[in-house]
C-alpha positions in Angstrom: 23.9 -23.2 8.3 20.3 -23.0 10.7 21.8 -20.0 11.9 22.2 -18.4 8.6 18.8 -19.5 7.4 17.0 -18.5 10.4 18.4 -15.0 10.3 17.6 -14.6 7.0 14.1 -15.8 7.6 13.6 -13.3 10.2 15.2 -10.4 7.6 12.6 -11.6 4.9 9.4 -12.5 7.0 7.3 -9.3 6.6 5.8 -7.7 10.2 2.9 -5.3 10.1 5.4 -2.7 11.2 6.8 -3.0 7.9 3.4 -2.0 6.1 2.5 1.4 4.3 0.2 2.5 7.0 -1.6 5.0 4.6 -1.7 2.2 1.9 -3.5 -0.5 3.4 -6.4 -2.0 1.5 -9.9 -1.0 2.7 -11.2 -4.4 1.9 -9.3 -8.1 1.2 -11.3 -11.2 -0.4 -10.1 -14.1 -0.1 -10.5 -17.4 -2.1 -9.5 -19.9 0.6 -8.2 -23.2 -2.0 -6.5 -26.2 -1.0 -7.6 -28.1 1.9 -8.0 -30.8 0.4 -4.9 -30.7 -1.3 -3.4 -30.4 1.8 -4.8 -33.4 3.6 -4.3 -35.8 0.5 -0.8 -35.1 0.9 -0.9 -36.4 4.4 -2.9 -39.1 3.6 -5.6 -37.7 5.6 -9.2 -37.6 4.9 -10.0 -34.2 3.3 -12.5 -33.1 6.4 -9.1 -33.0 8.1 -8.1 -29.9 5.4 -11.4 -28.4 6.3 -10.6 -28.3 10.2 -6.8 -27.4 9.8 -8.4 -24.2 7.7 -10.6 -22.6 10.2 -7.0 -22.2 12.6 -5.9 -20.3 9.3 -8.8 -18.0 9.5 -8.7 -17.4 12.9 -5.6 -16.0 12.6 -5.7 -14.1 9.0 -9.0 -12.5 11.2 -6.6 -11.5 14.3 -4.0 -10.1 11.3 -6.6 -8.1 9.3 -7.8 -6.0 12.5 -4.3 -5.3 13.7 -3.5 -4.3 10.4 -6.3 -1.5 10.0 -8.2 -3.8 7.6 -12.4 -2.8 7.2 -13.6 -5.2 5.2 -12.7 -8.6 4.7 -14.9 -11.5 2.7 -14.3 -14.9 2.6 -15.5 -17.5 0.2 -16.7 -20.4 2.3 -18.9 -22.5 0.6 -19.7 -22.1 -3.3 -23.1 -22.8 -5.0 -20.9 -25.5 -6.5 -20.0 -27.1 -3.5 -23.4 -28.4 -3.3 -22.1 -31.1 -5.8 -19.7 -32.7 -3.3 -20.1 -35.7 -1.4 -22.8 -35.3 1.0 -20.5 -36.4 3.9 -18.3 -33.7 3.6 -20.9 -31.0 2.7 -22.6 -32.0 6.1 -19.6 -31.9 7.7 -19.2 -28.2 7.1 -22.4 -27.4 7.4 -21.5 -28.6 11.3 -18.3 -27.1 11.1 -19.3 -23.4 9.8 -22.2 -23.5 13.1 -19.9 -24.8 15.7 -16.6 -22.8 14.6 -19.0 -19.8 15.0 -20.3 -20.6 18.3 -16.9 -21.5 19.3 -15.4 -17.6 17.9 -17.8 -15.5 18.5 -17.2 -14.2 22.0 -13.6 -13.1 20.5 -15.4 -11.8 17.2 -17.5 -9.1 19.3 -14.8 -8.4 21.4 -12.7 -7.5 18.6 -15.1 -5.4 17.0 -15.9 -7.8 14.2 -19.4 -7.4 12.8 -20.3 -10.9 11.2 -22.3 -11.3 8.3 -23.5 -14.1 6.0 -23.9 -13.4 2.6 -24.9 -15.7 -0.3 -28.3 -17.1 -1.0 -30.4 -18.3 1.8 -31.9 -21.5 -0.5 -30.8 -24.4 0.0 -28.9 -23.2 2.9 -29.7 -25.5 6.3 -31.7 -23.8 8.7 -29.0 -24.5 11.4 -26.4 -22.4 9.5 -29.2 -19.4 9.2 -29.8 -19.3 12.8 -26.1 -19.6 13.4 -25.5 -16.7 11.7 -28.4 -14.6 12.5 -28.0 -14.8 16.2 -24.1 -13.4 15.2 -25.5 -11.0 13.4 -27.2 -9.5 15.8 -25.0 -9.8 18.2 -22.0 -8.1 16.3 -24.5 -5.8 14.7 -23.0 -2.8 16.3 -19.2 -3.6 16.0 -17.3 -0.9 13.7 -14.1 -2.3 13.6 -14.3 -4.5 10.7 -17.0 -6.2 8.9 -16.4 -10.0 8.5 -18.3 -11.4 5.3 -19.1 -15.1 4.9 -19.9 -16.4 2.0 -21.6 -19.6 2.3 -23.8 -20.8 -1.1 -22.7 -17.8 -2.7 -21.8 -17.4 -6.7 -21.5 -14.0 -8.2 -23.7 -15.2 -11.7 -26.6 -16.2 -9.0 -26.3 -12.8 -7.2 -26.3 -11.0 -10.2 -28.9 -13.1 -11.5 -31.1 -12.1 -8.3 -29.7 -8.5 -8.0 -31.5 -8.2 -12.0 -34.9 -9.6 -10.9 -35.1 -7.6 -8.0 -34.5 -4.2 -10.0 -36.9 -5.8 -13.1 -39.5 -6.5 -10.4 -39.2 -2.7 -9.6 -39.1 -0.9 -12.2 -42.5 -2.6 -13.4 -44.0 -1.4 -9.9 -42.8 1.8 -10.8 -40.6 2.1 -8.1 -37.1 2.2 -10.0 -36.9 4.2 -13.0 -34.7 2.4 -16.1 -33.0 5.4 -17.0 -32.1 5.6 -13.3 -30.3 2.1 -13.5 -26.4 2.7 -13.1 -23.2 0.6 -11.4 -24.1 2.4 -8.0 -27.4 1.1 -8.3 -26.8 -2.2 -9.3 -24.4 -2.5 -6.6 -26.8 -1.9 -3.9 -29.1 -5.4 -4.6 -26.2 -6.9 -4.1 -25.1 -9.0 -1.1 -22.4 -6.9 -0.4 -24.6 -3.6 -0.6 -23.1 -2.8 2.7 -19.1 -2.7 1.9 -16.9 -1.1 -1.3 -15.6 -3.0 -3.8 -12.6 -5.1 -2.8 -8.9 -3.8 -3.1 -7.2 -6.9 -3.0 -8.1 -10.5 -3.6 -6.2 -13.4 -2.3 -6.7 -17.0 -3.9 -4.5 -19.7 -2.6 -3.5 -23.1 -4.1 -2.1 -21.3 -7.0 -5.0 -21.7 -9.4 -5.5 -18.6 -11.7 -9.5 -18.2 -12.1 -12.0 -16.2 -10.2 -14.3 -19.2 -9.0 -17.5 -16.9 -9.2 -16.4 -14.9 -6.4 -17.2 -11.5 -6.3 -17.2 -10.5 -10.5 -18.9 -7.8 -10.5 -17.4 -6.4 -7.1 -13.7 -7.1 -8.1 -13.5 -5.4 -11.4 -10.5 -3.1 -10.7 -9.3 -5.1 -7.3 -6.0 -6.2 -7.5 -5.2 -10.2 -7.9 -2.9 -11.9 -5.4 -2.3 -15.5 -6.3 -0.3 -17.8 -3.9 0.9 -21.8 -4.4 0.5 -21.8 -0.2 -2.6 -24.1 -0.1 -5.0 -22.5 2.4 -4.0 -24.7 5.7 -0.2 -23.3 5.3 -1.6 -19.8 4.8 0.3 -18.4 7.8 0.3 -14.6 8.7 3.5 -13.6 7.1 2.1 -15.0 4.2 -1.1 -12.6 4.4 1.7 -9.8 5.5 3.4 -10.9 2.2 0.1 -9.9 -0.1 -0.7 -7.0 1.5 2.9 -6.3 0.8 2.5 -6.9 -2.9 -0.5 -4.6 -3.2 0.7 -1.6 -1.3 3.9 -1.8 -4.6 0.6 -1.8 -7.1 0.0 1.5 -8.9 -3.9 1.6 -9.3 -4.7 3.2 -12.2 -8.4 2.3 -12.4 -7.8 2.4 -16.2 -6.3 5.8 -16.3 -2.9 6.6 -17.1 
């Protein structure tokens, strides 16, 4: 019988040799749910979620560049998340600056280019300087750009991305009949990358978090019960899978 089931698990486990290479999505999101979830039901303290995640991203990172993936955002830290107990949000305030550290000899040397978007309020000043010493150093990488979103909700960037085009067009540097969705896009924090293909939530919970609202208006929606710490590369092979069967109509027929 473990022969049978291992065989077939090796039939139906995807392999990136198994992709549409002329169908891979330009850029993934990912709504990374369920570490907690996943450490209450080992009776562990939640923190221990948080930990047994960042192994997870390591390795979806690893998957996306062997894959041919460009762009690939990941939702961190919410403006919401402020709310938590401070315990835990300290704890990944530490965990976000020394996972970092810790990764980013093998992010530059993979051609990552890191960068931290969300709003800089509120946000500690050791994360900032975390990030903007990777920054810098990945600054020239081209092989994909790796978003972070820590204190980042779509309504808030939205929110800023209209003040800083009001504040402009009253200094007559923006004209209102100029204002379109290419325009709007570019005061946003993701100015720099093309609206997702694909977005990824795990935990199996069907909502959109305020990640990405504006950007993910025609990106296809990949929900998965896999709570993030079990979110293993045959299950990111899986989704990208799933997308490359989509027909993208972008509303047309």
């Amino acid at each position: 019988m473990n022969f049978i089931s291992n065989f077939l698990s090796s039939i139906l486990t995807p392999q990136v040799s198994d992709l549409q290479k002329g169908n891979i999505p330009q850029h993934v999101g990912i709504i990374m749910d369920g570490n907690g979830r996943w450490a209450a039901k080992r009776h562990l303290p939640r923190i221990a979620g948080h930990r047994a995640g960042v192994e997870v991203m390591r390795q979806v990172i690893t998957t996306s560049v062997e894959v041919g993936i460009k762009y690939l955002t990941v939702f961190a830290f919410s403006s919401e998340n402020w709310d938590r107990p401070e315990h835990e949000v300290n704890f990944l305030m530490d965990l976000f600056v020394d996972t970092l550290n810790r990764e980013l000899g093998s992010l530059n040397s993979n051609g990552v280019n890191v960068k931290l978007i969300g709003s800089r309020k509120k946000t500690p000043d050791k994360v900032l300087d975390c990030f903007k010493n990777a920054e810098h150093i990945t600054a020239g990488n081209k092989t994909m750009v790796f978003n972070i979103a820590i204190n980042y909700g779509s309504r808030g960037e939205i929110i800023e991305a209209v003040k800083k085009i009001g504040t402009e067009c009253k200094a007559g540097q923006v004209e209102v009949e100029n204002i379109n969705e290419d325009l709007f896009s570019k005061y946003l924090y993701t100015s720099h990358c093309p609206d997702p293909d694909l977005i990824i939530r795990t935990s199996g919970e069907y909502r959109m978090s305020n990640f990405l609202l504006w950007q993910s208006a025609y990106a296809e929606l990949y929900i998965t019960k896999t709570l993030w710490p079990d979110f293993s590369k045959k299950h990111y092979l899986k989704a990208i899978q799933n997308y490359q069967k989509r027909n993208r109509r972008f509303g047309k027929v």
